[in-house]
N, C-alpha and C positions, 0 to 999 in steps of 0.2 A: 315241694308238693305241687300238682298240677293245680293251676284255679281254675274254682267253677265258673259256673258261665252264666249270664243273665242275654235276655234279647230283650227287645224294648223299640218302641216304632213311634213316630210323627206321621200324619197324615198331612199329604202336601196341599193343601185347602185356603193356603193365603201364606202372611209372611210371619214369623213368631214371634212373640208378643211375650212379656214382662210374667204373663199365669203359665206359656209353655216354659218360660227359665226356671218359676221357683214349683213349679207341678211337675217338670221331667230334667228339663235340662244342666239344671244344676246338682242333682244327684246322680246325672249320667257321669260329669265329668266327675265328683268323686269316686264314682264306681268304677272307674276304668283303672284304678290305682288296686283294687280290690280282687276284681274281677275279669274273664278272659268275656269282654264285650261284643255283643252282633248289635248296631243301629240303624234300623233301616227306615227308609223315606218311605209309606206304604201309600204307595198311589193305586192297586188296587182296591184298598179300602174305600180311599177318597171317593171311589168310581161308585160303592152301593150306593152313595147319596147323593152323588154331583153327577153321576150320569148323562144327565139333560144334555148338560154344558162343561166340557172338556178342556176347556182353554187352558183355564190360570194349572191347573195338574202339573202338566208339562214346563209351565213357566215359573214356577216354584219350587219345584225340584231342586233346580242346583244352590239356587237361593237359601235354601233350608239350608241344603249340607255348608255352604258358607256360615250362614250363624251357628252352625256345630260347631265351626272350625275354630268361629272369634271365639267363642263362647269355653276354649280351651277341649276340646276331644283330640286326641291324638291318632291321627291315622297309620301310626307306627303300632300300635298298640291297642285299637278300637277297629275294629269293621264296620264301616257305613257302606251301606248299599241300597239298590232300588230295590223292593219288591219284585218289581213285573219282571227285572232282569234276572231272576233266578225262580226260571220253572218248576222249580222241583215242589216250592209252595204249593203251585196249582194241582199239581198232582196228590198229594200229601189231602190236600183241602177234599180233593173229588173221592179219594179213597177213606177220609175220616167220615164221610160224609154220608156210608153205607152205612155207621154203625151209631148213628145219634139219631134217638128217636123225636121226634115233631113237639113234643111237649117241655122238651129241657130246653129247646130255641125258642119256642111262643111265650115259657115264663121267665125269662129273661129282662128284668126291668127295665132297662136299657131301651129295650124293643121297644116294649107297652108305653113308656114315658113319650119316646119319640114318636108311635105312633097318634098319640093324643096332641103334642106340644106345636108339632112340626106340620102346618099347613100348606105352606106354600109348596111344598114339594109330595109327590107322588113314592113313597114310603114299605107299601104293601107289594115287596118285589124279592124274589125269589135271592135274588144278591142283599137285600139288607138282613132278610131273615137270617141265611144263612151264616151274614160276620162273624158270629161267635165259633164255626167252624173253621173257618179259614184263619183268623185270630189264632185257633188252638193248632193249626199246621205251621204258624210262621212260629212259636215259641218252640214245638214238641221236632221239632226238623232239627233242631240247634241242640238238642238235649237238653236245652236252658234248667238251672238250678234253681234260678230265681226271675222276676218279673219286676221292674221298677213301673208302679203303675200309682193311679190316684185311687181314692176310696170307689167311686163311679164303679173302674175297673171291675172290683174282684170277684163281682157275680161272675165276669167271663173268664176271668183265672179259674174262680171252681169248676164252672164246664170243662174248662183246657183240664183241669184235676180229671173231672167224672168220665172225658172222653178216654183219657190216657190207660184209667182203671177198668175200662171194658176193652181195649184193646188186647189190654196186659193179660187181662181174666181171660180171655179168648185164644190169643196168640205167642202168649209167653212175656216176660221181661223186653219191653220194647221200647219205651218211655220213661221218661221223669216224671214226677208230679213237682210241678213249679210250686214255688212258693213267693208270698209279692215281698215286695220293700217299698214301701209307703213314702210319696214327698214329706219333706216337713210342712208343706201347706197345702192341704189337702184341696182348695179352691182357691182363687185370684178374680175378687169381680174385676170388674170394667170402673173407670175413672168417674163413671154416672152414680155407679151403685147398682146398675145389672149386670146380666149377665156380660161376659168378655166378648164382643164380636165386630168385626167387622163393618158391617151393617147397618152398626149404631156408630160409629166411631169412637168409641172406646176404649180405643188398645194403644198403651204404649209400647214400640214395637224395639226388638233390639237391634235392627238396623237406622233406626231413631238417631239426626243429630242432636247434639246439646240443647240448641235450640226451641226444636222441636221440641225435647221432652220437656223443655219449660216452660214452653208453652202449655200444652199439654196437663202440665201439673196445677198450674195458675188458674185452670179452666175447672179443674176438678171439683167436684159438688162436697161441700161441710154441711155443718148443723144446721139444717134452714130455719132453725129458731134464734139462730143466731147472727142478729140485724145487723147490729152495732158490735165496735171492737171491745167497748166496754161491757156486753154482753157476757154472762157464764154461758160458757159451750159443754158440749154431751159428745164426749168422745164415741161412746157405744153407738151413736147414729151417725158418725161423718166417715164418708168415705177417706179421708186422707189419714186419718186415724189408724184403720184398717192395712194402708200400706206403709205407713208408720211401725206399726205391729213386724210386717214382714221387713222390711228394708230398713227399719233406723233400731233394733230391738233396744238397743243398750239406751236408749234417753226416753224407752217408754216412761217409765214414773214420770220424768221430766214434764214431757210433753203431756202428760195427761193429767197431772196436778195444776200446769202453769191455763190447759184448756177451761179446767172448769172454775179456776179460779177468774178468769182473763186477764191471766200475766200473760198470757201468750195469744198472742193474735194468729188471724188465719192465714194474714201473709206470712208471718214469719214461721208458722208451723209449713205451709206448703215451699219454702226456702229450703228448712230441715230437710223435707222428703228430697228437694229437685239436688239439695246437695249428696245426698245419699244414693240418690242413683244416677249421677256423678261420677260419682267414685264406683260403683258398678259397671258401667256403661264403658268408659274411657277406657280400658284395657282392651275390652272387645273392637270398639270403634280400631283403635292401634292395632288391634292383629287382621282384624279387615282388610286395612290399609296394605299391611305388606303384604297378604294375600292374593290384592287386587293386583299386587307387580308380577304377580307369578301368571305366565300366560298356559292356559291349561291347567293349573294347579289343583282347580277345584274337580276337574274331569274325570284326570286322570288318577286322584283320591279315588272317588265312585268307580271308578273301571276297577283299579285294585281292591279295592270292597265287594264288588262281583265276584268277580274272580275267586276269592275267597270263602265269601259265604256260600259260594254254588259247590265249590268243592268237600265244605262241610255237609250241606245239604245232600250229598249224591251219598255220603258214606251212611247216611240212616234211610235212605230211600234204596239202596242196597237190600241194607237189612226189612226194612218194610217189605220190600219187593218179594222178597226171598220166605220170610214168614206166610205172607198171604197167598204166595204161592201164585203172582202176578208174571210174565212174561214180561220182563224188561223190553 
């Protein structure tokens, strides 16, 4: 039986971090066993909100697709590609674009959230408004079945749904309506207990040596009512608890009888963690490695992921074309 298909994207905005592994990327690489996969680097996207400043886009790019690679994706059997290198998007995006009226983009929470949260940047721009359209061209181009996304997501999967349903109603049988597939952790804060960014420093990142990460972990914020080692601790307010939950599941009871008891102290519980992502960590680190002896390896992945998803793209932009009665 043919498999279906899912598409799914990172936006190239920095380096990926510990919330993009257990929020996308670790349910890419089982899905690729499942599913006939499109993964793409969406540096379009990147551009509605980093516009300003261009830089790191470009510098990220190949970077990304290297943690796909450690991270286990298979370029025999997964397509990675850039966004901006396959046109047909843009096209797909200009033409969906006639048929979605001004009110399904302005109540978009997504939108209204970012426009109130987000100061520093200039927001109210004819490219951010529009994301959820272009969004609904990179999934509906691939015929995608399905959508690996986070909860955030699925207001803009139902648009990708509601656009596909007027197309259809208008122009005949043209489109899928996607349907999502949920991470198992629908969020990942930051080592602080905010939000994951950047910015803050925050992020353990999966290009992270050993070291590093434990550092990283050592630093990370616990019960702040908890002075002393003899202290009872409150796992529901410590951050390391939280990645404990995600990265050590099987010794939760463990760890969270021995916290409130204070059998367990907070160095030996942030051990637990730095050991657990350890043993996460150290397989990618090793596939990096021989990665980095491949000269062009990561390139020429992306050039055949081009190649690829532009040739799928061209067979429904065909059809698009030919429905709407557009002049190729």
């Amino acid at each position: 039986m043919t498999k279906k298909r899912i598409l799914s994207g990172i936006r190239p905005t920095g380096k990926l971090h510990l919330g993009n592994y257990v929020g996308a990327l670790e349910n890419w690489v089982r899905l690729q066993q499942e599913y006939d996969c499109f993964y793409m680097v969406a540096d379009w996207h990147a551009l509605t909100s980093e516009y300003a400043d261009t830089r790191e886009i470009m510098e990220n790019m190949q970077s990304i697709v290297m943690d796909w690679l450690s991270a286990g994706l298979d370029p025999e059997i997964s397509v990675m590609f850039i966004q901006s290198k396959v046109k047909q998007h843009a096209e797909l995006a200009l033409l969906l674009g006639m048929f979605v009226p001004l009110p399904w983009l302005e109540r978009c929470p997504t939108y209204k959230e970012a426009l109130q949260q987000v100061k520093e940047k200039d927001l109210r721009t004819y490219g951010f408004l529009g994301y959820p359209v272009l969004q609904a061209a990179d999934i509906l181009i691939y015929k995608a079945d399905a959508v690996p996304v986070g909860e955030d997501q699925l207001p803009h999967l139902e648009l990708t749904r509601e656009i596909a349903r007027r197309v259809n109603f208008i122009f005949g049988d043209i489109f899928k309506e996607p349907q999502d597939i949920l991470s198992r952790v629908p969020k990942l804060l930051g080592t602080d207990g905010r939000k994951m960014s950047k910015s803050y420093g925050n992020c353990i990142y999966l290009s992270d040596d050993e070291q590093t990460v434990n550092e990283k972990v050592s630093q990370m914020v616990t019960d702040p009512a908890r002075v002393r080692r003899s202290d009872k601790g409150h796992p529901e307010i410590c951050s390391v608890f939280d990645y404990q939950k995600v990265f050590t599941p099987e010794r939760i009871p463990e760890i969270e009888s021995g916290c409130r008891a204070a059998t367990l102290g907070c160095v030996e519980c942030k051990k637990i963690l730095a050991a657990s992502l350890k043993a996460l960590l150290d397989p990618m680190r090793a596939r990096r490695a021989e990665i980095l002896k491949k000269l062009n390896y990561v390139r020429n992945v992306i050039e055949e992921g081009n190649r690829r998803a532009a040739a799928e793209a061209e067979k429904t932009m065909r059809q698009v074309r030919e429905a709407l009665r557009v002049v190729p």
